[in-house]
N, C-alpha and C positions, 0 to 999 in steps of 0.2 A: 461380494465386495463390501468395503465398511468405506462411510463417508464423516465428515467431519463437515458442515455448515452452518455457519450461526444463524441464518433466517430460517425462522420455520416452516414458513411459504412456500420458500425453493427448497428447503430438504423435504418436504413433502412430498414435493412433486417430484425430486428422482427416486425420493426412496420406492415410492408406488410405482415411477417407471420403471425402476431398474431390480427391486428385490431387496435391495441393497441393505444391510445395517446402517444404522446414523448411531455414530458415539459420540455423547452429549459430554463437550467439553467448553469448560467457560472460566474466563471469554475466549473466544475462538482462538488469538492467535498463540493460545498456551499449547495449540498441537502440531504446529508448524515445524519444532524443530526436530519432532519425531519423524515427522514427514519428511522432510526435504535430506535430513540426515540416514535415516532409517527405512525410508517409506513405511512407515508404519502402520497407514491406512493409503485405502486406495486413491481417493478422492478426495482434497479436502479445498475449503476457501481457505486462502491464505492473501498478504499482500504483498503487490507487484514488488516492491523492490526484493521482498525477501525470495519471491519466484525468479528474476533476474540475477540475484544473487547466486541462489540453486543454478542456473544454467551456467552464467560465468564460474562457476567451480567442479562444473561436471558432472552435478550430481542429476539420475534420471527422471527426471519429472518432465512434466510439457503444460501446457496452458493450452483450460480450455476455456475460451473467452465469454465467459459470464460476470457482466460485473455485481458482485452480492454486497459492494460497501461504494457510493462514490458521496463526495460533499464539498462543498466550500473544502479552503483551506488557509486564507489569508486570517481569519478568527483566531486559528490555533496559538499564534505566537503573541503571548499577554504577560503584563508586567504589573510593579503596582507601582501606582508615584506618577510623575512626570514624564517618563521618556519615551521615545516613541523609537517606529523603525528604523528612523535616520537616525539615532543614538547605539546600532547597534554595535561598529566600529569599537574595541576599547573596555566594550561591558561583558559582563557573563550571561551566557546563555547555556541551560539545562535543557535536555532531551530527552527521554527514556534511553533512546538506545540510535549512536549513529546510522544505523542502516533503518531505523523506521519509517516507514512510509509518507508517515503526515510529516516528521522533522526535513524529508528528503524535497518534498514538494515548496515547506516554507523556504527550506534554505535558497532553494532555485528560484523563487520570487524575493528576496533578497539581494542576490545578485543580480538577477533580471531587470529589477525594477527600480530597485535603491542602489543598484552600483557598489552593494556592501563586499568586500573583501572579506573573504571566508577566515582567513590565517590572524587579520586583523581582530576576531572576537574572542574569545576566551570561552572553550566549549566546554561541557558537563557532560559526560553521559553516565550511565546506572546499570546498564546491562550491555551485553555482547550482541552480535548477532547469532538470528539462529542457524546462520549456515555455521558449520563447523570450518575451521582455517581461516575463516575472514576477520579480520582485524580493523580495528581505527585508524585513523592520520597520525602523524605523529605531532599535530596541533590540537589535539584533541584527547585531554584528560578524562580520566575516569573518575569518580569521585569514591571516596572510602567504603569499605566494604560497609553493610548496613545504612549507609545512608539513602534519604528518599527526596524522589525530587519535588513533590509538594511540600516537604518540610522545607527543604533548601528555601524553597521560592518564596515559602508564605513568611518564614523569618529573614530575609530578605540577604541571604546567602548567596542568592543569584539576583541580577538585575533585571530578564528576562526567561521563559520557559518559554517550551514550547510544549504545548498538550493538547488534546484530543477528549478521548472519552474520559481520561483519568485527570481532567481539570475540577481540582478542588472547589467546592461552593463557600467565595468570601467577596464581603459586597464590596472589598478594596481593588479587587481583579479587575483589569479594563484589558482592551485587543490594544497593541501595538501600532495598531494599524487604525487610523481613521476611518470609519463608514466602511468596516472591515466588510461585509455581508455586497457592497454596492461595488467594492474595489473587486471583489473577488468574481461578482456577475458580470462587469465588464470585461478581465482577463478571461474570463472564459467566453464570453460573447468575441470577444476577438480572438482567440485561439481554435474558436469551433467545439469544444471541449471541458470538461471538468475534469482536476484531476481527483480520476478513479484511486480508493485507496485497497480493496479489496475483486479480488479474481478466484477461479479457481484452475488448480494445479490437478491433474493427475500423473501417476507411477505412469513409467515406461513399460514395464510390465502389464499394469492392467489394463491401458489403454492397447495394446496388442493382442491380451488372451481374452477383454471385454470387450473389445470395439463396438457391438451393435448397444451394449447397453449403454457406454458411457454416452454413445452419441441419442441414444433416447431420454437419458437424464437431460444434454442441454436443450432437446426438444420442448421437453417439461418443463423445464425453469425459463425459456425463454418464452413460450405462450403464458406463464404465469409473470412475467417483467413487461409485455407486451401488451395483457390483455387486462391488467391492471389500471390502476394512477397515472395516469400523464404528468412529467414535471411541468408545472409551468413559468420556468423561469430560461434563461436564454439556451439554456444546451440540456440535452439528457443525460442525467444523473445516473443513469442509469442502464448503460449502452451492452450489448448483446451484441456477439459476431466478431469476426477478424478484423472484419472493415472500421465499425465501429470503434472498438477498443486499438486502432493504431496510432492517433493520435495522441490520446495519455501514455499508453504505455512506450512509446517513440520517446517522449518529452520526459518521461518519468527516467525511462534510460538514460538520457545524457544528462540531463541532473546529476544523479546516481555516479555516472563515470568523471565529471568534471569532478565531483564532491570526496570524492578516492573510495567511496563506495563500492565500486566495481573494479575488477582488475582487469579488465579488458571491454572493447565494444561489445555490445549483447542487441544486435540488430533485429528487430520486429519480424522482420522476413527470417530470419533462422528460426523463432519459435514459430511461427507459421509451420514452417516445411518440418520442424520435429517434430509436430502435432502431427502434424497428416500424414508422414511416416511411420509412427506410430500406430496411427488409427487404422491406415490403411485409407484414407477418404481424401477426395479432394480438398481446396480450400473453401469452393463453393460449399461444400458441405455443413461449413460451418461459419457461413456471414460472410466468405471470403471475396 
């Protein structure tokens, strides 16, 4: 098998369980759309929406519930200047790409929270998704080819971004969001939850002609998320199992469907029972 993981920790530990190749690809999510389009490796971390995406399109992959990226996410959406998240109504907001995972989570706390009307902002995005056939809203512009959304943002092209790891270091940046870090512990202290931004996927394929290994790889990486770091802030950042990960990725779903992200429901309980048809295992088998 070949796997694809950005944490070195957890590809450790399946590659030693399983035998496996690790192909070092960075940042990780540059191998997603070989995957999900191609299966190109057997195993890889990818993020939930883009895994939700893959099943609302058909394509064979399943989910095996290791979370290898979760975090805050109300930080992500930052501006420079005055305005905050009630100003988003009216202004431009940049994204990497509409179906990404951390823009899919802000946007849902957006409307959730602030009552923002989605059709009502002026959106930016930079790239496609990687499932192949899936497309944008038709409220939602693309910006010219070449262009970058930190340029956009930092010469003030956009009024707001949303970004993650690829947030530019300028000491004019602030979160959108007040006491973003304290807003984001409570929503997840009352949801029960963090929203997870990274999972992993395996082929339909491997998971049928490898089943004993793929289920020893999440052995290994779960004793290693387990026997680790305790978060200690209100919810685990870092959740293992079916059970676990059905509250983010429930909520990441219907975000995703309200948002025209998905072209139909992608219900929790379907990637359940593809996993374990595939695998051949129960759900207990895996945190179920």
């Amino acid at each position: 098998m070949k796997l694809v993981i950005g944490r070195d920790d957890l590809a450790r530990a399946a590659v030693e369980a399983t035998g496996a190749e690790r192909l070092n690809v960075k940042p990780v999510h540059k191998a997603s759309k070989d995957f999900v389009n191609d299966q190109a490796v057997d195993l890889a971390e990818l993020a939930i929406v883009t895994l939700l995406q893959a099943v609302a399109y058909g394509r064979p992959v399943v989910l095996l519930p290791v979370t290898t990226l979760g975090r805050f996410q109300h930080q992500t959406l930052v501006t420079i200047g005055g305005l905050t998240a009630g100003d988003v109504e009216g202004h431009s907001v940049g994204v990497r790409s509409w179906s990404q995972t951390t823009g899919v989570w802000m946007r849902g706390f957006l409307t959730e929270q602030y009552g923002v009307d989605l059709r009502e902002v002026r959106w930016v995005t930079y790239e496609g998704a990687h499932v192949e056939g899936a497309r944008d809203p038709d409220f939602v512009t693309r910006a010219p080819e070449g262009a970058k959304l930190q340029a956009d943002f930092l010469e003030r092209r956009l009024d707001f971004g949303i970004m993650g790891n690829e947030l530019p270091a300028d000491d004019r940046i602030r979160t959108a969001i007040a006491d973003a870090h304290e807003v984001a512990a409570e929503w997840s202290r009352a949801n029960g939850f963090a929203p997870v931004n990274h999972v992993l996927g395996v082929t339909e394929q491997a998971a049928r002609e490898h089943s004993a290994a793929v289920c020893a790889a999440y052995d290994a990486m779960r004793e290693v998320v387990e026997s680790g770091p305790r978060d200690t802030g209100p919810v685990d950042l870092n959740p293992v199992g079916f059970a676990a990960l059905r509250g983010p990725i429930s909520r990441a779903a219907a975000y995703a469907l309200d948002q025209g992200v998905l072209p139909r429901p992608v219900e929790f309980d379907e990637l359940v029972a593809a996993s374990c048809a595939a695998l051949g295992v129960p759900a207990a088998r895996l945190g179920g």
